[in-house]
C-alpha positions, 0 to 999 in steps of 0.5 A: 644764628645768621647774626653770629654768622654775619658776624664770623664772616665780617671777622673772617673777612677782616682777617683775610684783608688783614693777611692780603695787606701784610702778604701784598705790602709788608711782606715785600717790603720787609723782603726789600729791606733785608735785601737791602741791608745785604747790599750796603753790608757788601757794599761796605765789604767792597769799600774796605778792601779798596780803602786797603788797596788804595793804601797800598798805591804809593808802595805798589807805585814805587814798585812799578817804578823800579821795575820800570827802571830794571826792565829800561835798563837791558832787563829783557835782552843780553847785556853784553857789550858787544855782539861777540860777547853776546853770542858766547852768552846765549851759548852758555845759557843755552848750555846752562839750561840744558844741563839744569833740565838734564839735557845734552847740548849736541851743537850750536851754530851762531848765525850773522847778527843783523840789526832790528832798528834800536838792537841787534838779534843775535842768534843761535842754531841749537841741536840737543837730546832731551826725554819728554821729562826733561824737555818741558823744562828746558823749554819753559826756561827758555822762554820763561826767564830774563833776558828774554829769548826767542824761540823758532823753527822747533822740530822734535824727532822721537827716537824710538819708545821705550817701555818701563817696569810693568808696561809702562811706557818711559820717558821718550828720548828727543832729538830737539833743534830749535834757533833761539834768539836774544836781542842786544840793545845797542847802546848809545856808544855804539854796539859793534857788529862782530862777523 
């Protein structure tokens, strides 16, 4: 009995050097390996869509080019020929923007334009009534769209609460007076102050 035990043992013991070895070598590098395999598969992943992008390059240069072009080319400000002109354009976007986001224009003041190095600020004094429906899109078209305007020194007033149907609290009308500003670039004919 002590050989078949001696013999039990030996194997038993084999067998538990055999799972250490797996456990301890094969099982990790096996791990490691499919580790590995999902790696160079993302990796891959990656390279297509960058390949794709960089076939894109010439088309998205020629893009930015010709946004370059249109925002060099009075994009971003008024592109009236003079200040004058400027400031009746600013009155009626203003005016145009308020009755799309179903404000109502009160009054307008020009303020004296004033050069700023390479153009002229042209701006406007601004009193309006709005609801709190209709005055986020007002402002958001404001400053959202070309040419860019400015603008500065907001001041809402609410003018009472109301209540809606069931309790509900309605839209609150506004007294809103903003100074919106443009810029005119001055161009190399010269852009002529109007005062």
């Amino acid at each position: 009995m002590t050989r078949i035990y001696s013999k039990t043992l030996a194997l038993s013991l084999l067998l538990l050097v055999s799972i250490a070895v797996v456990e301890l070598l094969a099982a990790p590098l096996w791990r490691l390996y499919h580790g590995n395999q999902q790696i160079v598969g993302e990796l891959r992943d990656q390279l297509d869509r960058y390949t794709a992008i960089a076939a894109t390059r010439a088309d998205t240069q020629r893009l930015v080019q010709r946004l370059e072009e249109h925002l060099a080319q009075d994009g971003l400000t008024l592109d009236q020929p003079n200040s004058g002109r400027a400031a009746a354009a600013l009155q009626d976007r203003v005016k145009t923007l308020a009755d799309a986001a179903g404000a109502k224009l009160m009054s307008t003041r020009m303020l004296p334009d004033k050069r700023e190095g390479a153009f002229h600020r042209v701006a406007a004094q601004v009193g309006l009534r709005a609801t709190t429906d209709s005055l986020g899109p007002l402002l958001l078209g404001l400053e959202g769209d070309f040419p860019y305007l400015f603008l500065d020194q907001l001041s809402i007033v609410s003018r009472g609460r109301r209540r809606g149907r069931g309790g509900l609290e309605a839209s609150v009308p506004l007294d809103v007076k903003m100074e919106i500003t443009g810029y005119l670039r001055v161009k190399s004919a010269g852009v002529e102050a109007s005062k």
